[in-house]
C-alpha positions in Angstrom: -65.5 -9.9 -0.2 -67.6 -6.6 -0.9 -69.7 -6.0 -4.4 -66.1 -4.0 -5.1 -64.5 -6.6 -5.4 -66.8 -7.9 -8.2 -65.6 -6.9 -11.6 -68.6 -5.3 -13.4 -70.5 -7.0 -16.7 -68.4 -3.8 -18.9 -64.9 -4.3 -16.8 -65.0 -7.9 -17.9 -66.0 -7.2 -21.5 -63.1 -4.0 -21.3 -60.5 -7.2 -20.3 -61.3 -9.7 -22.6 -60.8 -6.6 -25.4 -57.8 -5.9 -24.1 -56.2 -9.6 -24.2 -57.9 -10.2 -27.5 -56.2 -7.0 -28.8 -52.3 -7.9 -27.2 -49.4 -9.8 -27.8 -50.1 -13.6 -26.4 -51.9 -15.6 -29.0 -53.7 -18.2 -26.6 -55.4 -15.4 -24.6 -56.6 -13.3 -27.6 -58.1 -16.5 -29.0 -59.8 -17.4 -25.6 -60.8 -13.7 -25.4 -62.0 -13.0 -28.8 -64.5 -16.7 -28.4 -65.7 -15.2 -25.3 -66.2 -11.9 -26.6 -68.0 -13.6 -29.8 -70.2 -15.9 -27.4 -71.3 -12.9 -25.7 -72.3 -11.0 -28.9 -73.9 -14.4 -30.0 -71.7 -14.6 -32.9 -72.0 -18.3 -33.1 -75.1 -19.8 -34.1 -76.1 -23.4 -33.5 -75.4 -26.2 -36.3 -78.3 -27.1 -37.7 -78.7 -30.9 -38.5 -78.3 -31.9 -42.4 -80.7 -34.1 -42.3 -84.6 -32.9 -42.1 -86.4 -34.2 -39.5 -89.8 -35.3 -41.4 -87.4 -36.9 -44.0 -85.4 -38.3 -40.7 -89.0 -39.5 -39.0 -90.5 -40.7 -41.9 -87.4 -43.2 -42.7 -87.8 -44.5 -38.9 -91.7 -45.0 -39.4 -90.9 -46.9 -43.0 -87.9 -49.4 -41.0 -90.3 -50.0 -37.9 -92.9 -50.9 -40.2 -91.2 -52.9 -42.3 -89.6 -54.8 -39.0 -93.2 -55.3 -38.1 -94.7 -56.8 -41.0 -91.2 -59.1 -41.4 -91.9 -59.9 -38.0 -95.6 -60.9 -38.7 -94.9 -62.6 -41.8 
């Protein structure tokens, strides 16, 4: 196999476009979350909870364990 027969970074993009934009509905889904990963259209959950708030509950349980414990 030569580099030819590598499909470029822009044929790939060109391709999923294409199958976003046709008839089949499971490809253009497939290529329209590839083409939005690649545009980094999808940003990371964040976690509800805050983590001081989320530390500071763990420190107040361990603590409590421990004095129970040495009671």
């Amino acid at each position: 196999m030569d580099q030819t027969d590598i499909a470029t970074p822009d044929e790939v993009l060109a391709t999923f476009t294409e199958l976003m934009r046709g008839e089949k509905s499971a490809e253009r889904l497939k290529a329209a979350e590839q083409l939005a990963k690649y545009h980094s259209l999808f940003s990371p959950k964040e976690d509800a909870a805050d983590p001081t708030e989320a530390a500071t509950a763990v420190e107040a349980a361990v603590a409590s364990i421990l004095a129970a414990h040495h009671a």
